[in-house]
C-alpha positions in Angstrom: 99.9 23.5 -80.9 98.6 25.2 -77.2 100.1 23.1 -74.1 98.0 21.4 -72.5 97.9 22.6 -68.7 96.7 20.5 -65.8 96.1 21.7 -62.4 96.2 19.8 -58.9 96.3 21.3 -55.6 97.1 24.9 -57.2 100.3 22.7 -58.7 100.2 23.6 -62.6 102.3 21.5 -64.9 102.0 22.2 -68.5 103.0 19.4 -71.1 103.8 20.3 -74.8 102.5 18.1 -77.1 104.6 16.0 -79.7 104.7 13.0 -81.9 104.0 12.2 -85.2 100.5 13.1 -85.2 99.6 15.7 -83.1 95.5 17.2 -83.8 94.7 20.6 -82.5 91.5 20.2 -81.2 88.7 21.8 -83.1 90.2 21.7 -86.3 89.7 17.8 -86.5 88.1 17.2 -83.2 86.7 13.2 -84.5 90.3 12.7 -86.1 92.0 13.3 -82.8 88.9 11.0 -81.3 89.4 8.1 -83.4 93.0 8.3 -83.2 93.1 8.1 -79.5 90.5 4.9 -79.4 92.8 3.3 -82.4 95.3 3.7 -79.4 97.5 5.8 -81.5 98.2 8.1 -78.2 96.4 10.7 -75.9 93.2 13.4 -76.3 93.3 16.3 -74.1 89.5 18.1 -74.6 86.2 18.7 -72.3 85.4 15.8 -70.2 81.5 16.3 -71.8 83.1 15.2 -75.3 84.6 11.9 -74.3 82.5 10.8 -71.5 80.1 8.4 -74.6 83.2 7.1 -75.2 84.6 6.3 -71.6 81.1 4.5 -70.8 81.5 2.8 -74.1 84.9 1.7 -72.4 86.5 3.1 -75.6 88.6 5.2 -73.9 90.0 5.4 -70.6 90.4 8.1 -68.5 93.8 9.2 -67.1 95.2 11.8 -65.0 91.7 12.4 -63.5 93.2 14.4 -60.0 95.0 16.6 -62.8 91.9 17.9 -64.7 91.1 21.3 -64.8 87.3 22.5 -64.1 86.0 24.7 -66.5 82.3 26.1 -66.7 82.0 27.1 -69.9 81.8 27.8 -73.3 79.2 30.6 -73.1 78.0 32.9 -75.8 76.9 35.6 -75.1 75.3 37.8 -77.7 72.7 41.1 -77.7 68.9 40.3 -76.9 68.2 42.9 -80.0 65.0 41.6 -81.5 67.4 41.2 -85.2 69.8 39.1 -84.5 72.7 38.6 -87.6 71.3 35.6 -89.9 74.9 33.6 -89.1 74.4 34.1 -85.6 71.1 32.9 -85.5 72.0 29.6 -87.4 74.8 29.2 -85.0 72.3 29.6 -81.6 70.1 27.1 -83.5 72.8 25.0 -84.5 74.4 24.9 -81.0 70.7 25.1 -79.1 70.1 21.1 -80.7 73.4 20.0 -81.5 74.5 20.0 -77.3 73.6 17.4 -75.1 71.1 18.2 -72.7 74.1 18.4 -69.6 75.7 20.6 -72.1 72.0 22.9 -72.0 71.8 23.1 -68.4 75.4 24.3 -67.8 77.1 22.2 -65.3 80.7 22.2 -64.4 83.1 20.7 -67.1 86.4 19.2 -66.8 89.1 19.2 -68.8 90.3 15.2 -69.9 92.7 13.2 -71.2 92.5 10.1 -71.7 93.8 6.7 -73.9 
């Protein structure tokens, strides 16, 4: 399980995770979701991915002067006219899967929240 890191005023404080459940993120990514709106503890992933839920008032968000800013993910791949089949899928796949703030590229922010 990473740490998760948070950042304030070029202060870094990183926190290592534990519990009895503990989720690394993008293996179960809606486990670790649901878990943290059944109140069963805290979700540490891009602030893009929880903000339905904080509108919804699902979550809340904490730590916010902590977040990190992060302005990615990027792929980046070869404009070669033959792009690999599984690659392709994925640019499709990720091309209509992302929101459209996601498309655009704006600046991200790392959250946690209950």
């Amino acid at each position: 399980m990473a740490a998760w890191e948070f950042e304030r005023n070029s202060e870094v404080v990183r926190v290592e995770p534990k519990g009895p459940l503990l989720v690394s993120i993008g293996t179960a990514t809606d486990l670790a979701v649901e878990a943290a709106i059944a109140g069963v503890g805290i979700i540490c992933t891009f602030d893009d991915w929880l903000r339905p839920y904080f509108d919804s008032g699902a979550l809340e968000p904490v730590l916010e002067p902590w977040w990190q800013r992060f302005s990615g993910p990027f792929l980046y791949y070869s404009g070669r006219r033959l792009v690999p089949a599984p690659l392709r899928a994925f640019i499709d796949f990720i091309t209509v899967a992302a929101p459209p703030a996601r498309q655009r590229f704006p600046k991200r922010k790392r959250s946690g929240a209950i």
